[in-house]
C-alpha positions in Angstrom: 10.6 -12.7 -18.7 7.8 -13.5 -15.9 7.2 -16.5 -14.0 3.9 -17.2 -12.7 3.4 -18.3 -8.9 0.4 -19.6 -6.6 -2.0 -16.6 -5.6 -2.7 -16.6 -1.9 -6.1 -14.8 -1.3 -6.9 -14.8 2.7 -11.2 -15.0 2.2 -13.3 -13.8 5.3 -16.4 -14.2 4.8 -19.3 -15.3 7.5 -22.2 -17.0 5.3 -21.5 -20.5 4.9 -23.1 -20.6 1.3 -22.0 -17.2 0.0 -18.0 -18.2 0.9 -18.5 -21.6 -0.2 -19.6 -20.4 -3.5 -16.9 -17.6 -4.1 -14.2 -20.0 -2.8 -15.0 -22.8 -5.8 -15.2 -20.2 -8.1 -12.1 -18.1 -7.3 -10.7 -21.9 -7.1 -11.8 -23.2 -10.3 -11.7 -19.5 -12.8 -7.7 -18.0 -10.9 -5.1 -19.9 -12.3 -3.3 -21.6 -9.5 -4.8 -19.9 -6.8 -4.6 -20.6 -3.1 -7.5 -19.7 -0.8 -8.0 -19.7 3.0 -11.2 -18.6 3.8 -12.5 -17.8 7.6 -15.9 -16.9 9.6 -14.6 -14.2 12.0 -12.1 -11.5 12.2 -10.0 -12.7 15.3 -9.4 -16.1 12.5 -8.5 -13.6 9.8 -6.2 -11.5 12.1 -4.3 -14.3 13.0 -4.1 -16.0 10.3 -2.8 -12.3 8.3 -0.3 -12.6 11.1 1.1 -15.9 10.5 0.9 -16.1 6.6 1.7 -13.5 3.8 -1.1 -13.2 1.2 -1.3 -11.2 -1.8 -5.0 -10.7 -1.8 -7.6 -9.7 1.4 -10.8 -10.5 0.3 -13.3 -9.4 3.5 -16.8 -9.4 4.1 -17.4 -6.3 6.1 -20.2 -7.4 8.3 -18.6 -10.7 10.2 -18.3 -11.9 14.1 -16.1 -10.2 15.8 -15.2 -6.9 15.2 -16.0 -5.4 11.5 -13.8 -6.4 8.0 -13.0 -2.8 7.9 -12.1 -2.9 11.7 -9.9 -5.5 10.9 -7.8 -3.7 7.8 -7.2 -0.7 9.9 -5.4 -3.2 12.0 -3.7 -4.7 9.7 -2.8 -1.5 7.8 -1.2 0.3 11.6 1.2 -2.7 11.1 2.4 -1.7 7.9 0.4 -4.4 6.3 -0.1 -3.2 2.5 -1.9 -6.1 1.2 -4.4 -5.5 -1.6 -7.9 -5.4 0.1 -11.3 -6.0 -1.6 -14.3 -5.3 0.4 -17.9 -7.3 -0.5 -20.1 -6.3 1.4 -24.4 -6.4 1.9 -23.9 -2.6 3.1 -25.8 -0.2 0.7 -24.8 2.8 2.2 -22.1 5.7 1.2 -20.4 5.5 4.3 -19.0 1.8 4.4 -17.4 2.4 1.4 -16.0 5.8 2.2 -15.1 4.1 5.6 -13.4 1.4 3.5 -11.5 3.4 1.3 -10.3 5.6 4.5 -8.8 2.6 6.3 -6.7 1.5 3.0 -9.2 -0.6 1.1 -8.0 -1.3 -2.8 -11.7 -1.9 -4.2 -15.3 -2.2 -3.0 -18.1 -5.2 -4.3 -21.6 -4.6 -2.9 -23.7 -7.8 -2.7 -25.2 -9.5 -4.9 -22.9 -9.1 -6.9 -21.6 -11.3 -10.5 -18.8 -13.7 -9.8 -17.2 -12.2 -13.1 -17.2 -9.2 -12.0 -15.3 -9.8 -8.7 -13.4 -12.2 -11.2 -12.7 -9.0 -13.1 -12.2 -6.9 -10.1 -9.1 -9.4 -8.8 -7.4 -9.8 -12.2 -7.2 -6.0 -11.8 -5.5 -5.8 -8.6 -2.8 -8.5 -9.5 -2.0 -5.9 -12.5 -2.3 -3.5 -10.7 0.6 -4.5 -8.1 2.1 -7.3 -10.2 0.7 -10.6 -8.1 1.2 -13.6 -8.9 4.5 -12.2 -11.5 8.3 -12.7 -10.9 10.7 -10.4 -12.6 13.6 -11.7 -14.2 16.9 -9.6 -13.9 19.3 -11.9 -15.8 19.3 -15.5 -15.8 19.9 -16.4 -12.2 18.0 -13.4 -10.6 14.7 -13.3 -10.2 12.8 -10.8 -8.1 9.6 -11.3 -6.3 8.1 -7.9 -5.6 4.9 -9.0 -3.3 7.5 -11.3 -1.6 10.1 -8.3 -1.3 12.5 -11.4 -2.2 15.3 -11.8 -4.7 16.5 -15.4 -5.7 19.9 -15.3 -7.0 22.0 -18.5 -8.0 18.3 -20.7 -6.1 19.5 -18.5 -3.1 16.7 -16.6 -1.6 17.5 -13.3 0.0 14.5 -11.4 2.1 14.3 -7.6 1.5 12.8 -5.2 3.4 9.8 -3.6 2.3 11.1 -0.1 1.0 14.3 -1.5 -0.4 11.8 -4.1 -3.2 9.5 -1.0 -3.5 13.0 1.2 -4.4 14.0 -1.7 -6.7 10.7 -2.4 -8.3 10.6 1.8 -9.3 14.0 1.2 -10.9 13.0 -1.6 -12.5 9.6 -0.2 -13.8 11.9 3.1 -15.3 14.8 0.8 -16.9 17.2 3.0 -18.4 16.3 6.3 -16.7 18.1 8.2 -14.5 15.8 8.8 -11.1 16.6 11.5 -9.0 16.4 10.6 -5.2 13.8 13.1 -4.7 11.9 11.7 -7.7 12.3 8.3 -5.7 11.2 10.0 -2.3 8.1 11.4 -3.5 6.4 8.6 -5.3 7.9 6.2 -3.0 7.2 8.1 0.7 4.2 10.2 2.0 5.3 13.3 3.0 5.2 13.7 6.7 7.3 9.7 6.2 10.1 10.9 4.2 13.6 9.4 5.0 16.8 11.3 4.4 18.3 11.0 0.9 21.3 8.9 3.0 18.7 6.6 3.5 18.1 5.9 0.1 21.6 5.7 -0.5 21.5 3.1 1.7 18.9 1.3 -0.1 20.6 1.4 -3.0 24.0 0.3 -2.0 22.4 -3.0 -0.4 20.6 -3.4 -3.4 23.8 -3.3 -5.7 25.8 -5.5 -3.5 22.9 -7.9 -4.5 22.8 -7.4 -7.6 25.7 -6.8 -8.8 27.0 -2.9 -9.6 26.7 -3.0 -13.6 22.4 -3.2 -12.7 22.0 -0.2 -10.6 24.2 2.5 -12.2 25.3 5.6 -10.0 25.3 8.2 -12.3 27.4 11.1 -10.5 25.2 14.3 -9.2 22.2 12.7 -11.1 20.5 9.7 -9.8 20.5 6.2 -10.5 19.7 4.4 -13.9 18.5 0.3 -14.0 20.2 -1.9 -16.7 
């Protein structure tokens, strides 16, 4: 069972018309949708820094330095928020440059509002925004949150442990090998030790509860 929640997009865009156009739209077409939109990168960058958002929408072109300046910022932070690019740039290399900071998509100007309507609902099913998973009644898990609510409790996880749980939960019922979970989960010049992910696991049982993450011995780990 899902719940739906408020989609936060951070907006950076520098033209007065242009943002105030997108921003009705995204407002009036997004179901519940939150937007905060800004002029220049320095306002993005510490707005990203003050507030979690589930959607970067940036103008590439802006005051300060570039959009695409800014998400290679974000990203050396381990910032993993979805990114779309618009942008008036024509040429190859800003969206190669996009892609090659961590950019999720790329919009060149002009551009239909449907199609960056289109281009959004996409990334939100893409990396399940704006869902809550349900584990049994009084658990629900927020995967862009990396939060579990147990008994209207909220518990903060770190961002490997909900990417770990949100694996499991995605391959209910099958056994995962830790090396299956290291190499979809990890680059691999990043990956931990296999007693890291046992460590992962065992916090995320004590959460949950033992008879939803089931060791099974010299195999993996199966989600019930």
């Amino acid at each position: 069972m899902h719940y739906n929640r408020r989609m936060k997009i951070l907006f950076l865009e520098d033209d007065p018309v242009i943002s105030n156009i997108v921003k009705d739209f995204l407002l009036e077409t997004l179901s519940d949708c939150e937007v905060k939109h800004c002029f220049d990168s320095a306002t993005a960058l510490q707005i990203a820094e003050d507030e979690s958002f589930d959607l970067y929408l940036f103008d590439i072109n802006v005051p300060g330095i570039s959009g695409i300046e800014l998400l290679k910022n974000l990203r050396e932070f381990s910032d993993a928020t979805p990114t779309i690019f618009i942008t008036a740039h024509q040429e190859l290399k800003y969206l190669q440059d996009a892609f090659n900071v961590g950019a999720n998509d790329f919009l060149r100007k002009p551009f239909e509002l449907e199609e960056l309507r289109a281009r959004i609902e996409n990334i939100k099913r893409h990396f399940s925004i704006d869902e809550e998973i349900e584990i049994e009644e009084d658990i629900i898990f927020n995967p862009v949150l990396c939060q579990l609510i147990i008994n209207n409790e909220m518990t903060s996880l770190s961002a490997k442990e909900s990417s770990v749980l949100l694996y499991l939960i995605r391959n209910k019922n099958r056994v995962i090998a830790t090396d299956e979970i290291l190499q979809n989960l990890w680059e691999y010049d990043e990956m931990p030790t296999n007693d890291t992910i046992r460590t992962y696991i065992k916090n995320l049982r004590q959460l949950l509860g033992k008879e939803h993450i089931i060791n099974v011995r010299a195999k993996g780990y199966r989600f019930e």
